[in-house]
BAFI-100862 format. One record per residue: residue number from 1; x, y, z of N, C-alpha, C, CB in turn; residue in three letters. Coordinates in steps of 0.02 Angstrom, whole numbers, plus 50000, padded with zeros to 5 digits. Each point is the difference from the previous one (the first is absolute). Glycine has a CB too. Layout:
N
     n   neast   nnorth     nup   caeast   canorth    caup   ceast   cnorth     cup   cbeast   cbnorth    cbup   res
   NUM       X        Y       Z        X         Y       Z       X        Y       Z        X         Y       Z   ala
...
# end
This chain:
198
     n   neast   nnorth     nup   caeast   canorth    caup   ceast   cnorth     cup   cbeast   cbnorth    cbup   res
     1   50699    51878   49493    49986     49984   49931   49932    49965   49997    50124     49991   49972   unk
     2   49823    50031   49986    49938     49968   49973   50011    49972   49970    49944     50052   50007   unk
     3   50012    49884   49991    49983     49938   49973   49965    50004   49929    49992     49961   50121   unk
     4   50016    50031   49817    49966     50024   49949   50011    49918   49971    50020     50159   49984   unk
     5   49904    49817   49991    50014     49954   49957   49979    50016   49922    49989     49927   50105   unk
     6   50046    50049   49859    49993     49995   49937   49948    49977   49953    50091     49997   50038   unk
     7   49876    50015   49933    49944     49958   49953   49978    50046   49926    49940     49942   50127   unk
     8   50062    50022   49817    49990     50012   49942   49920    50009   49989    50114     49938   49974   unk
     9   49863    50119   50025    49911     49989   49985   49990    50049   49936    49949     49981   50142   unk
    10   49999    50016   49812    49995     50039   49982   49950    50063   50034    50044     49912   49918   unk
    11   49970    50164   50070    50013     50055   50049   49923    49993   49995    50126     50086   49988   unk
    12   49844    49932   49953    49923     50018   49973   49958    49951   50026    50032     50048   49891   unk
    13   49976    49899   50106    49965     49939   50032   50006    49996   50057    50009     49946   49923   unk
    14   50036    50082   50136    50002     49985   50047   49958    50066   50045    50110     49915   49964   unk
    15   49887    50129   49998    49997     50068   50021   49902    49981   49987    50155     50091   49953   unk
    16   49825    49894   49990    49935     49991   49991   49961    49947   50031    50032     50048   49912   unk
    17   50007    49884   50122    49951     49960   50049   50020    50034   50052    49985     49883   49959   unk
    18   50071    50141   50069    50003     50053   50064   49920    50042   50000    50155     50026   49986   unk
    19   49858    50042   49974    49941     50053   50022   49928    49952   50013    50056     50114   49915   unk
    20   49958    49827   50032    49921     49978   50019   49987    49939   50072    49980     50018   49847   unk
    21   50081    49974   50167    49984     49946   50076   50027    50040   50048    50015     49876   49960   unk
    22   49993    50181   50027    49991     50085   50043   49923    50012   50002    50118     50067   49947   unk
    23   49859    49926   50020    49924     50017   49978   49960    49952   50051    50021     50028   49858   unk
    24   50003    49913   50130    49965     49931   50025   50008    49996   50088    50038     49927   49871   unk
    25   50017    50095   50155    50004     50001   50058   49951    50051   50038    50110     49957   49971   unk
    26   49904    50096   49985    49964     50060   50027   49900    49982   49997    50129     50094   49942   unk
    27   49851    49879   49998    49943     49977   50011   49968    49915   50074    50026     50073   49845   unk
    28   50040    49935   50161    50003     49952   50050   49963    50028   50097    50128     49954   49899   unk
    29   49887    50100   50081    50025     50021   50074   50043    50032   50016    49972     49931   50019   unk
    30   50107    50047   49955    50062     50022   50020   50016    50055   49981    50027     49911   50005   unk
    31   50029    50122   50034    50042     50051   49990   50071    49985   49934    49955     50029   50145   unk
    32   50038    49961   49831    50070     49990   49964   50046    50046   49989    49949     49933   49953   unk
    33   50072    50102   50093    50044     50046   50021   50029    50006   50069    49945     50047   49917   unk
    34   50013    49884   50114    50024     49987   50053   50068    49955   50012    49883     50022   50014   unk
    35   50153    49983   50047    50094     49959   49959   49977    49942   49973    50104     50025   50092   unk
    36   49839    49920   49921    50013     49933   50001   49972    50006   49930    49995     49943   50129   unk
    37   49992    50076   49849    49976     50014   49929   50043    50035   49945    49900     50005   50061   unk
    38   50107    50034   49972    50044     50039   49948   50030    49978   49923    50027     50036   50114   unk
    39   50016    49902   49903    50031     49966   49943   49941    49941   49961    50132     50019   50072   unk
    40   49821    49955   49980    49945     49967   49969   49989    49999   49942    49963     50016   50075   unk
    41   50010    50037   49873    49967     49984   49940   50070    49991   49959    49872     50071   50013   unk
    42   50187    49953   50004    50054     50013   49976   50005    49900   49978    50054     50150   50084   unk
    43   49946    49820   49988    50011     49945   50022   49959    49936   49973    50036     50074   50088   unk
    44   49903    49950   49894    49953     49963   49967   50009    49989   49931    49935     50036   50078   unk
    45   50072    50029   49880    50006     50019   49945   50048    49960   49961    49963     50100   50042   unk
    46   50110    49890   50001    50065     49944   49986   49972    49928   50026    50107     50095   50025   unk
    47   49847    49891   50013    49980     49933   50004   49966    49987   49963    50013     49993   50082   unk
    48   49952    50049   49883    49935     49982   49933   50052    49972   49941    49893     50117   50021   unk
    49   50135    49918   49983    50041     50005   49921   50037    49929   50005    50032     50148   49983   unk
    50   50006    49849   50087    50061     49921   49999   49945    49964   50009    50129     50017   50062   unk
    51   49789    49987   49950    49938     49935   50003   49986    49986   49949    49948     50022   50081   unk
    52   50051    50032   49864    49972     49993   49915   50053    49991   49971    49910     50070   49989   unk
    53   50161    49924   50037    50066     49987   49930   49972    49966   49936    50099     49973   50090   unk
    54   49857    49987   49911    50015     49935   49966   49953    50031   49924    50013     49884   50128   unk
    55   49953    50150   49886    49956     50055   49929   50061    50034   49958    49879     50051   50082   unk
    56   50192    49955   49935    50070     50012   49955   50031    49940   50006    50024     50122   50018   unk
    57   49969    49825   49978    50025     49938   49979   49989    49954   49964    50017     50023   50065   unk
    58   50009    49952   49905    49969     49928   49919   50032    49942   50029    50012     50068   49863   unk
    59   49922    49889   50162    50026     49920   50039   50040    49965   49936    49876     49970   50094   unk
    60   50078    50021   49832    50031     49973   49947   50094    50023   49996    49858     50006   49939   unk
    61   50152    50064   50074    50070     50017   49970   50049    49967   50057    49966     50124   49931   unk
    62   49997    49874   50142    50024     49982   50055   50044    49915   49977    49886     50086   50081   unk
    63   50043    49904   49906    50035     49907   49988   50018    49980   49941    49932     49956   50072   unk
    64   50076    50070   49871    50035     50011   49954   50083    50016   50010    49882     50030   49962   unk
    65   50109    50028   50089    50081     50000   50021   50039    49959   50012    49977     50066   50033   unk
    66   50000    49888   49999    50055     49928   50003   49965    49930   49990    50074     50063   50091   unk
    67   49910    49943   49840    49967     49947   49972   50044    49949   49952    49900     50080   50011   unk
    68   50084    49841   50020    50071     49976   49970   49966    49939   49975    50107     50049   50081   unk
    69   49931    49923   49844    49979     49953   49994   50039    49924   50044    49957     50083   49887   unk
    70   49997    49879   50126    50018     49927   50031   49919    49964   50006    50128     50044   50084   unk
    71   49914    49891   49861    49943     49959   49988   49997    49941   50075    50016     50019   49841   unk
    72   49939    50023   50218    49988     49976   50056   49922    49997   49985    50108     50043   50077   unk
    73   49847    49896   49949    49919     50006   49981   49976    49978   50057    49991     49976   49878   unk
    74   50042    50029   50174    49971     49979   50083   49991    50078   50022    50077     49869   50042   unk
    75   49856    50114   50021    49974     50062   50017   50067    50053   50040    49863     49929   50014   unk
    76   50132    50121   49979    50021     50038   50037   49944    50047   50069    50087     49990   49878   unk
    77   49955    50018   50159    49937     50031   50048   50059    50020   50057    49864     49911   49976   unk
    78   50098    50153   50030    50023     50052   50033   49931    50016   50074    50081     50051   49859   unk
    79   49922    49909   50190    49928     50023   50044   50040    50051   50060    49908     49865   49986   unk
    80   50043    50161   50055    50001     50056   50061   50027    50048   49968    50013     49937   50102   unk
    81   49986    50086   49841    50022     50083   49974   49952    50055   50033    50037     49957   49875   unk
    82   50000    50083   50178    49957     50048   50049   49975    50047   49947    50069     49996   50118   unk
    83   49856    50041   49904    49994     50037   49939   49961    50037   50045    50012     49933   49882   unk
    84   49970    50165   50104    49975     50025   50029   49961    50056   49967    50074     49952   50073   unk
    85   49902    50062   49926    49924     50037   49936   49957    50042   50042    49974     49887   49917   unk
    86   49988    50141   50045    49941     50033   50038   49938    50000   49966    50075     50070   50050   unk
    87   49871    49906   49981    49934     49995   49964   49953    50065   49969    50006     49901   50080   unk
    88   50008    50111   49858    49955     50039   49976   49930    50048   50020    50061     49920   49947   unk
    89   49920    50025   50104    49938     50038   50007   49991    50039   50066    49952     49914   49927   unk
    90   50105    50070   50107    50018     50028   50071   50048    50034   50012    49960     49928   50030   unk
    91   50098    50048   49925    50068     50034   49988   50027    49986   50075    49969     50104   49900   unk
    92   50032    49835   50122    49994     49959   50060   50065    49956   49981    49856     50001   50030   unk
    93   50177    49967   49989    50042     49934   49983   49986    49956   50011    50063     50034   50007   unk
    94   49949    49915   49962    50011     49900   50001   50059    49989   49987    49900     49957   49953   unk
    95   50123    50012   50089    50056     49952   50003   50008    49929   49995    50015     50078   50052   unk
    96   50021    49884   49917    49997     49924   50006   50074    49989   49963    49851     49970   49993   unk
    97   50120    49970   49977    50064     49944   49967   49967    49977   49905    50035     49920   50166   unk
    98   50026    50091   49805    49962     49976   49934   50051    49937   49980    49944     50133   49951   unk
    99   50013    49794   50030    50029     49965   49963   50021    49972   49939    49969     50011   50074   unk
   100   50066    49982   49888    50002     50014   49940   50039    49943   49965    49987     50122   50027   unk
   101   49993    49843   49915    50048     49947   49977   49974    50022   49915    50009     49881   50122   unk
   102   50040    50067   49848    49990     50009   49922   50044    49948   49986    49977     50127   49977   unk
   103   50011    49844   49960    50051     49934   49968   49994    50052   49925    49961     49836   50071   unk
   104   50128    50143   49933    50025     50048   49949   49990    49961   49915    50098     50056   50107   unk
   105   49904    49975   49863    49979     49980   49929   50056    50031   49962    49868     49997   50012   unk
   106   50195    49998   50014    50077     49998   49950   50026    50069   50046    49966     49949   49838   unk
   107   49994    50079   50199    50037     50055   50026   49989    50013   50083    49988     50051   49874   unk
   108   50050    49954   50171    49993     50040   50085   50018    50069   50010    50032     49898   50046   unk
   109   49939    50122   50000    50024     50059   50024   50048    49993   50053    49901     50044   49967   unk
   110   50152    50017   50036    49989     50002   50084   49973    49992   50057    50026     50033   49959   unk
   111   49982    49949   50109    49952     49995   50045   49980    50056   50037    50033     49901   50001   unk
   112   50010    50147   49999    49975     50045   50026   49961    50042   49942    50089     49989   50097   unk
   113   49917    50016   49853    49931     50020   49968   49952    49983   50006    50041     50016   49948   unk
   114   49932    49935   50080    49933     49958   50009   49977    50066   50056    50032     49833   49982   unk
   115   50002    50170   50105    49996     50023   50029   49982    50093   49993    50060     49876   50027   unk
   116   49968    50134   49908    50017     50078   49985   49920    50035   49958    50167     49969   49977   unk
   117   49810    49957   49981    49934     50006   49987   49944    49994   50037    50046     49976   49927   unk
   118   49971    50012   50135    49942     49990   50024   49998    50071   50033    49993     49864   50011   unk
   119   50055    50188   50019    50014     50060   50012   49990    50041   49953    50062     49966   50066   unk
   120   49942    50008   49843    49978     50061   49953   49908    50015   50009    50114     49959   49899   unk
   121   49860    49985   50127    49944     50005   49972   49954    50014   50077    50029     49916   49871   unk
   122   50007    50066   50188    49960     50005   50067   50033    50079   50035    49987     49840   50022   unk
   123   50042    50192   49922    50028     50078   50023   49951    50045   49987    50116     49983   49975   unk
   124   49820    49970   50009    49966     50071   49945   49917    50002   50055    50061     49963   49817   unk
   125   49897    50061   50168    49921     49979   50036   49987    49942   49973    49944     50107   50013   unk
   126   50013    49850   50024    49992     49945   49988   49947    49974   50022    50095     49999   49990   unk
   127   49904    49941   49960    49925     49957   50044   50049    49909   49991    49831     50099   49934   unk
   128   50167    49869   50115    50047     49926   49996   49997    49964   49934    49976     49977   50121   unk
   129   49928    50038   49868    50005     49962   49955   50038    50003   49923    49911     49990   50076   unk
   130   50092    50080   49910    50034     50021   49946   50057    49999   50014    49929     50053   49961   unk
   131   50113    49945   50096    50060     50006   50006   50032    49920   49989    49981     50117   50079   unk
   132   49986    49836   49923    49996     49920   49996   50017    50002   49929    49906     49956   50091   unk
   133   50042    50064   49867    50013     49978   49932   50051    50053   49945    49874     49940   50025   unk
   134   50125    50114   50027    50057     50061   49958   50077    49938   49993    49950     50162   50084   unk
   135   50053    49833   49965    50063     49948   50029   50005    49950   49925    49965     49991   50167   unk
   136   49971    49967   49859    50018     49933   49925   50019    50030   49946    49912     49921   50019   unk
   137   50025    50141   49958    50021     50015   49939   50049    50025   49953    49927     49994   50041   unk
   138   50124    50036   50009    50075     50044   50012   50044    49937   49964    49984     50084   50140   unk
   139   49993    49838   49927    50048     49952   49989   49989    49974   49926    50006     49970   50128   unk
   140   49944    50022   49861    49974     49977   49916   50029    50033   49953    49896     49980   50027   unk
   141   50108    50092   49973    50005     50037   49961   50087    49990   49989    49879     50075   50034   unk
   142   50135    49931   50038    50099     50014   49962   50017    49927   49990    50063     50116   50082   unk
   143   49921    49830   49971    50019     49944   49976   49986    49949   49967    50025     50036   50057   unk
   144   49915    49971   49911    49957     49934   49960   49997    49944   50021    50023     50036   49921   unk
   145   49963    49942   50141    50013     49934   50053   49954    49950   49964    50019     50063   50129   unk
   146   49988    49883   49900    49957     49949   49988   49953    50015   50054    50078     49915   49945   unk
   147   49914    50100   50113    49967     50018   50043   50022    50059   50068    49962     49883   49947   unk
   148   49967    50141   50058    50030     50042   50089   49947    49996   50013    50087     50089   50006   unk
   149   49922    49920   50074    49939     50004   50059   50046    50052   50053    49927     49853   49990   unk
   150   50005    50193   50035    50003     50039   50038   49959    50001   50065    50037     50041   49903   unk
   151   49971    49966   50134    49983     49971   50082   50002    50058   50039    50056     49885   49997   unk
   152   49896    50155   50045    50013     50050   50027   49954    50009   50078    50036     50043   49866   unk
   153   50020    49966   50160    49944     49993   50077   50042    50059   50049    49960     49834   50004   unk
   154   49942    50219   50015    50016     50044   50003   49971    50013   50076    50016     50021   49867   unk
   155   49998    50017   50174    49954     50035   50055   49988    50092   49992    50054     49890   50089   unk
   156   49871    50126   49883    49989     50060   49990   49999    50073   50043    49957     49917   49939   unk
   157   50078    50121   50080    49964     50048   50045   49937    50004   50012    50072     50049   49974   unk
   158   49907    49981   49954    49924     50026   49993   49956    49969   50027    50020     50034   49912   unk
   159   50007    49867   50084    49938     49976   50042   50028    50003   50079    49946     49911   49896   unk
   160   50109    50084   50135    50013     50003   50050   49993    50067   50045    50055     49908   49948   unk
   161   49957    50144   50042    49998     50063   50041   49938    50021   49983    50116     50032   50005   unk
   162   49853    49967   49949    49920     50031   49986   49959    49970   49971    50033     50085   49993   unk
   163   49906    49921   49987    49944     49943   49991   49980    49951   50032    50026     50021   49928   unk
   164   49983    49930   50044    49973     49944   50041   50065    49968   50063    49910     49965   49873   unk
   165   50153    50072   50113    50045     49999   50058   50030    49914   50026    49921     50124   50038   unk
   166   50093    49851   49917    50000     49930   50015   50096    49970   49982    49832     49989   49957   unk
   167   50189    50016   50107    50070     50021   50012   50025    49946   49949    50006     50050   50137   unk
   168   49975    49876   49864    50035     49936   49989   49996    49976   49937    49982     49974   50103   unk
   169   49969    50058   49851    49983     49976   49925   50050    50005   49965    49898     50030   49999   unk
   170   50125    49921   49957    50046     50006   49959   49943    49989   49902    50126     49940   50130   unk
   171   49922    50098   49835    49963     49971   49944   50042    49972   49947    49916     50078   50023   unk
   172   50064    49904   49958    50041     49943   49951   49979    50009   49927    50002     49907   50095   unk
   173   50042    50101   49839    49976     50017   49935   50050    49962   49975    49942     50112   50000   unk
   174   50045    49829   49924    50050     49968   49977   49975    50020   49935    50038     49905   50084   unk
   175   50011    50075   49848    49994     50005   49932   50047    49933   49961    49979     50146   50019   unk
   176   49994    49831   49950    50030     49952   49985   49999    50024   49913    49966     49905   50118   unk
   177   50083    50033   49840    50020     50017   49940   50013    49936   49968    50042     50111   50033   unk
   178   49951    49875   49904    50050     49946   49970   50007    49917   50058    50082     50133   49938   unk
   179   49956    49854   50050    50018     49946   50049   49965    49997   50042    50089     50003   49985   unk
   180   49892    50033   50068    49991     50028   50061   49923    50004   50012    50112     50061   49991   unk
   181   49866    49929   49957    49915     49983   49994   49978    49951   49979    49984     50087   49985   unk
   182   50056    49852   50034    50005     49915   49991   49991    49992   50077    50095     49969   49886   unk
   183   49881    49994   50162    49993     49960   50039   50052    49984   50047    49931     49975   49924   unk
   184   50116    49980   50038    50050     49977   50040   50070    50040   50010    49942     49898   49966   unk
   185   50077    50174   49964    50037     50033   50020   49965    50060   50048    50071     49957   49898   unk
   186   49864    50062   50105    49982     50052   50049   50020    49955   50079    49885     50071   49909   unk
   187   50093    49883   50075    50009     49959   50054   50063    50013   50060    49944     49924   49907   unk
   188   50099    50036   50038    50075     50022   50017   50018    50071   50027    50023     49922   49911   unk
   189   49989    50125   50052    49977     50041   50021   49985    50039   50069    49987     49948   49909   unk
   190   49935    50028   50090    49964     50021   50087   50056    49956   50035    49840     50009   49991   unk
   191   50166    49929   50025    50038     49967   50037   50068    50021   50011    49930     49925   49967   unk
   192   50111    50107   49983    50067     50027   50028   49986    50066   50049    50066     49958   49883   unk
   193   49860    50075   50088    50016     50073   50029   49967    49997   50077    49995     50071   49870   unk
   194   49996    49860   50132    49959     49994   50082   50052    49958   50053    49861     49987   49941   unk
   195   50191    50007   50005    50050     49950   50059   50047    50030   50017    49988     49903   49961   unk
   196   50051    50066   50091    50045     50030   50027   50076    49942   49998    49891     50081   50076   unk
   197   50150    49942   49861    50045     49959   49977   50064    49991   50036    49948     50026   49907   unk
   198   50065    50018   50150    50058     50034   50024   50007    49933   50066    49979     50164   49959   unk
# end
């Protein structure tokens, strides 16, 4: 008995980045009719699509879904949310951690929606820095906070495997809001997301 796994794609879309990273290999050099290839563009084509999910998703409807009122006005913060993207101009990946807090203004979300937005918006091409403030603005929008700050620290492919090739750089992009662009609550803030409470 063969091993068949299951996956929902649409046929047309999968069939149209196929012929063309059929195309791409072949301008490469390669045989793509050779076995180790064979399923390749097939294989790529379903990794493009589960890399871009987040271009069919609404962060707002996300955290709206379990949006509750409770008159709580202390920060909330959610830090090390793994997040994984690919840079626009290389179609390369960055990986890191995004930090994220907000003080609620009569309403919270879920916590794992915090986490689920940062996946609507780092599923798509990207550049950090827009992916920093897509984030706040999502949180603004569904929850009307008194404040959020967004914290994002990343290590790029693009600069690591090609260009200037510099394995260890991390980059760092924040956005601040409301509250959170006062002094002593940014403050706060940096200081929780640099400690280690455990």
């Amino acid at each position: 008995m063969s091993y068949e796994r299951k996956e929902i794609y649409n046929e047309e879309e999968i069939n149209g980045i196929k012929e063309n990273y059929k195309s791409v290999i072949e301008l490469l050099g390669e045989n793509p009719h050779r076995e180790g290839l064979i399923k390749t563009p097939e294989r790529i084509a379903k990794a493009m699509l589960f890399n871009t999910q987040g271009y069919n998703q609404d962060a707002v409807a996300i955290l709206n879904s379990a949006k509750f009122h409770e008159d709580i006005s202390e920060m909330i913060l959610v830090k090390d949310i793994e997040l994984y993207s690919m840079c626009e101009h290389h179609m390369l990946p960055f990986f890191g951690k995004a930090h994220i807090a907000y003080i609620p203004n009569g309403y919270i979300t879920g916590l794992s929606k915090i986490a689920r937005v940062v996946d609507v918006f780092a599923r798509r091409l990207q550049v950090q820095e827009r992916l920093t403030t897509q984030i706040l603005d999502a949180i603004k929008e569904a929850l009307n906070p008194i404040g959020v700050a967004v914290v994002i620290e990343a290590k790029h492919l693009c600069m690591m495997m090609r260009g200037v090739q510099k394995q260890n750089s991390v980059t760092t992009t924040s956005a601040f809001a409301g509250e959170f662009e006062k002094y002593p609550t940014r403050n706060e803030f940096l200081k929780l997301i640099s400690s280690n409470l455990s």
